[in-house]
C-alpha positions as CSV (number, residue, x, y, z in Angstrom):
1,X,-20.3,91.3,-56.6
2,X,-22.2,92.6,-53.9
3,X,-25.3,91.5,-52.2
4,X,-27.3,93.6,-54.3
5,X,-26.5,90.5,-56.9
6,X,-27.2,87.6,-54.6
7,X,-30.8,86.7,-55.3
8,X,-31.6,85.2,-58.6
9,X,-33.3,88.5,-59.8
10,X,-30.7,91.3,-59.2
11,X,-28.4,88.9,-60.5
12,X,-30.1,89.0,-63.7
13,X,-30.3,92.6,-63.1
14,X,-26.6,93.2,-62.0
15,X,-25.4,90.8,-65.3
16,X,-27.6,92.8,-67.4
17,X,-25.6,95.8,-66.2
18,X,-22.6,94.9,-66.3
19,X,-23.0,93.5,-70.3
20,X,-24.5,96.9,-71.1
21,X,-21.0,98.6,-69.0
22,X,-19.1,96.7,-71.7
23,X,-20.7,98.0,-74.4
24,X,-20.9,101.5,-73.1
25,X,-17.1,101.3,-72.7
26,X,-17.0,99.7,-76.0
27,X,-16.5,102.9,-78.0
28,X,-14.8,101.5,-80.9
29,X,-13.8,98.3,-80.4
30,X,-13.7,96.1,-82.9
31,X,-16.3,93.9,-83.9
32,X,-16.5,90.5,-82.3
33,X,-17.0,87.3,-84.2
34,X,-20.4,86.1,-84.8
35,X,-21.8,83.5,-82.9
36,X,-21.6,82.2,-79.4
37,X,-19.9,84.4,-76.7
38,X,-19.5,82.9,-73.2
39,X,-18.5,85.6,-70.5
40,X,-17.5,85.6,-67.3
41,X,-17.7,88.5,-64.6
42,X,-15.4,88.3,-61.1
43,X,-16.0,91.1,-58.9
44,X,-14.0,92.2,-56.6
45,X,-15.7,90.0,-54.2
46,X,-12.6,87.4,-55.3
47,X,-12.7,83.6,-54.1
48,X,-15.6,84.7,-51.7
49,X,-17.6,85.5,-54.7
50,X,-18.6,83.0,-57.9
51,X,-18.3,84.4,-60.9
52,X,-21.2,84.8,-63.2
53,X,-21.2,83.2,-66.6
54,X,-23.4,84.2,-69.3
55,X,-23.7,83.4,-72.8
56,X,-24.3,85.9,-75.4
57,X,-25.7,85.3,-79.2
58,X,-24.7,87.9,-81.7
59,X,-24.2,88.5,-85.2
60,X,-22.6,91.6,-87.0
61,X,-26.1,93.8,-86.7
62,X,-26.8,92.5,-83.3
63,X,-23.0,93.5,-82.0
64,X,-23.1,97.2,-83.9
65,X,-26.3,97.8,-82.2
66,X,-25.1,96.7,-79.1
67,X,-22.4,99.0,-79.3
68,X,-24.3,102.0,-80.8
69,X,-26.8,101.9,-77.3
70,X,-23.6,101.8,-75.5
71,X,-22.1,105.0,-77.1
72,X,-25.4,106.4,-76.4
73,X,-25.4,105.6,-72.8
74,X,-22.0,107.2,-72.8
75,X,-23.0,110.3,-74.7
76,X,-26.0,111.0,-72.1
77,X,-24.1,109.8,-68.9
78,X,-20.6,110.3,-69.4
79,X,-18.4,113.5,-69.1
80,X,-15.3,111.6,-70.1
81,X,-14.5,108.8,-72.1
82,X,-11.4,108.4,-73.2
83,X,-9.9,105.2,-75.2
84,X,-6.2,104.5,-76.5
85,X,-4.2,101.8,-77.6
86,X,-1.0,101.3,-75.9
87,X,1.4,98.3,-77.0
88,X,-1.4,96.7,-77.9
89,X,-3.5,96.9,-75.5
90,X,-6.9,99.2,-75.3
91,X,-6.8,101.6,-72.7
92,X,-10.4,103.3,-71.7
93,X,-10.3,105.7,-68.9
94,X,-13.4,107.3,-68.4
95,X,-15.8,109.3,-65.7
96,X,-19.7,108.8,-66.3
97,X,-22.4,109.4,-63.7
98,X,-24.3,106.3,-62.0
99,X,-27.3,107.3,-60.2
100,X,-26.5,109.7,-57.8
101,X,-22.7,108.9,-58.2
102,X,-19.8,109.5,-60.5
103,X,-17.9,106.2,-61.2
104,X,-13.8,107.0,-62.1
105,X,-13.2,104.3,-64.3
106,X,-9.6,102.5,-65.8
107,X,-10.1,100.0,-68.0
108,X,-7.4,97.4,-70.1
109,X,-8.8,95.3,-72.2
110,X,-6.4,93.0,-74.3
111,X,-7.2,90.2,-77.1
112,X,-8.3,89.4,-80.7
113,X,-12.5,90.0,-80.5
114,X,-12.3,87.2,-82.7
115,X,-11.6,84.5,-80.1
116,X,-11.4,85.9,-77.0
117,X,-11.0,89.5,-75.0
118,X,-10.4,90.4,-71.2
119,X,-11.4,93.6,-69.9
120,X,-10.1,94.8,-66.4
121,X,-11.0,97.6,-64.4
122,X,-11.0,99.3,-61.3
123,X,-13.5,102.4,-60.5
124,X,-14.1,104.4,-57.9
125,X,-17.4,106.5,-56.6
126,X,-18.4,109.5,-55.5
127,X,-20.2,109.3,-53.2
128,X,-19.8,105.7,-52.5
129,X,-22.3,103.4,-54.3
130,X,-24.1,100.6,-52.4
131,X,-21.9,101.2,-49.2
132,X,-19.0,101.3,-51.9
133,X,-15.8,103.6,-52.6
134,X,-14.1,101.4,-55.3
135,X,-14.3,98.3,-57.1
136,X,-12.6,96.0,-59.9
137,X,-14.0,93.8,-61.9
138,X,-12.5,91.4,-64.6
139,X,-14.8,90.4,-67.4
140,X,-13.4,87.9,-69.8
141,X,-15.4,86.6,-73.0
142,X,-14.5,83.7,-75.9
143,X,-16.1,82.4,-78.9
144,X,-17.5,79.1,-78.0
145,X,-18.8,78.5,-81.8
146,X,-22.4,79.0,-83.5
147,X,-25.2,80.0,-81.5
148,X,-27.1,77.0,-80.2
149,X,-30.5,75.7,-81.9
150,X,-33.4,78.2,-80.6
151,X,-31.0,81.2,-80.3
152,X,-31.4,84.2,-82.4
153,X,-28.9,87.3,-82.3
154,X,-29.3,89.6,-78.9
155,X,-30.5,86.3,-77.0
156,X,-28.7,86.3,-73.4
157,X,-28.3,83.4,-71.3
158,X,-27.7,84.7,-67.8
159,X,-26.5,83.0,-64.6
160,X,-29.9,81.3,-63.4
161,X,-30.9,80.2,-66.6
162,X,-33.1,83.4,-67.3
163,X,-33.3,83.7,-71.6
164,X,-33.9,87.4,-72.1
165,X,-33.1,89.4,-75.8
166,X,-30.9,92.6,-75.1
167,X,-32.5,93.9,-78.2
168,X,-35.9,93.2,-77.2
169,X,-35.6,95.7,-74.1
170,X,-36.9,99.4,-73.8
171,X,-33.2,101.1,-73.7
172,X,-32.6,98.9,-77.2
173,X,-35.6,100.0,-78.5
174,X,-34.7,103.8,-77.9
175,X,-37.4,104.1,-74.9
């Protein structure tokens, strides 16, 4: 991460990014298991730079509409998105407009959805973004088990402890 994610709100911000990423570059992955997700981000930033752990509750709805605002983001800000499977794997290449940049994106991303998936990528921008040319990032997630008492489906737990409900927010909402 950058230090654009260092104070406690841009972190929240930066998280809520990057979970919205995943399901932008989610296309058609397969639907993950309801419940609990935790996930962990590690930018680029390596040993210098924690990781940030969320927790995610979803159910089927919750995770379809996740990924139905993510193929919308796509549609509006991507030129290309391309996804394949190869041995297994999914492959996700894809070029999709940031701001005032354009972020070249590969993507892998192996695993079941049921129990756990790992996404790595690298991108690089034009023009650089945040003082940036490239950057990787490597986002794993597992089912920990049923969402905790008090949870309802969209509810994110983010690094600080901030509760926010992805499908509570405007872009959710279609505004």
């Amino acid at each position: 991460m950058t230090t654009f994610a260092r104070t406690p709100r841009n972190a929240a911000a930066a998280t809520v990014c990057l979970l919205l990423a995943g399901a932008a570059s989610a296309m058609d992955y397969p639907a993950r298991k309801p419940g609990l997700w935790e996930m962990t981000i590690q930018g680029d930033g390596g040993a210098k730079t924690p990781a940030m752990s969320t927790q995610q509750c979803i159910d089927a709805a919750t995770d379809k509409a996740m990924r139905e605002m993510g193929n919308g983001m796509e549609r509006q800000n991507c030129s290309k998105q391309d996804m394949r499977n190869e041995s297994g794997r999914m492959v996700i290449d894809s070029v999709c407009k940031i701001g005032t940049s354009t972020a070249t994106t590969h993507a892998v991303v192996t695993g079941d959805f049921g129990t756990a998936y790992r996404m790595e990528s690298r991108s690089t921008y034009s023009p650089p973004m945040m003082g940036r040319s490239e950057g990787t990032a490597v986002i794993e997630a597992k089912w920990v088990g049923p969402c905790k008492a008090g949870q309802k489906p969209g509810d994110v737990v983010l690094p600080n402890g901030m509760k926010m409900n992805l499908l509570e927010m405007p872009a959710a909402r279609g505004k």
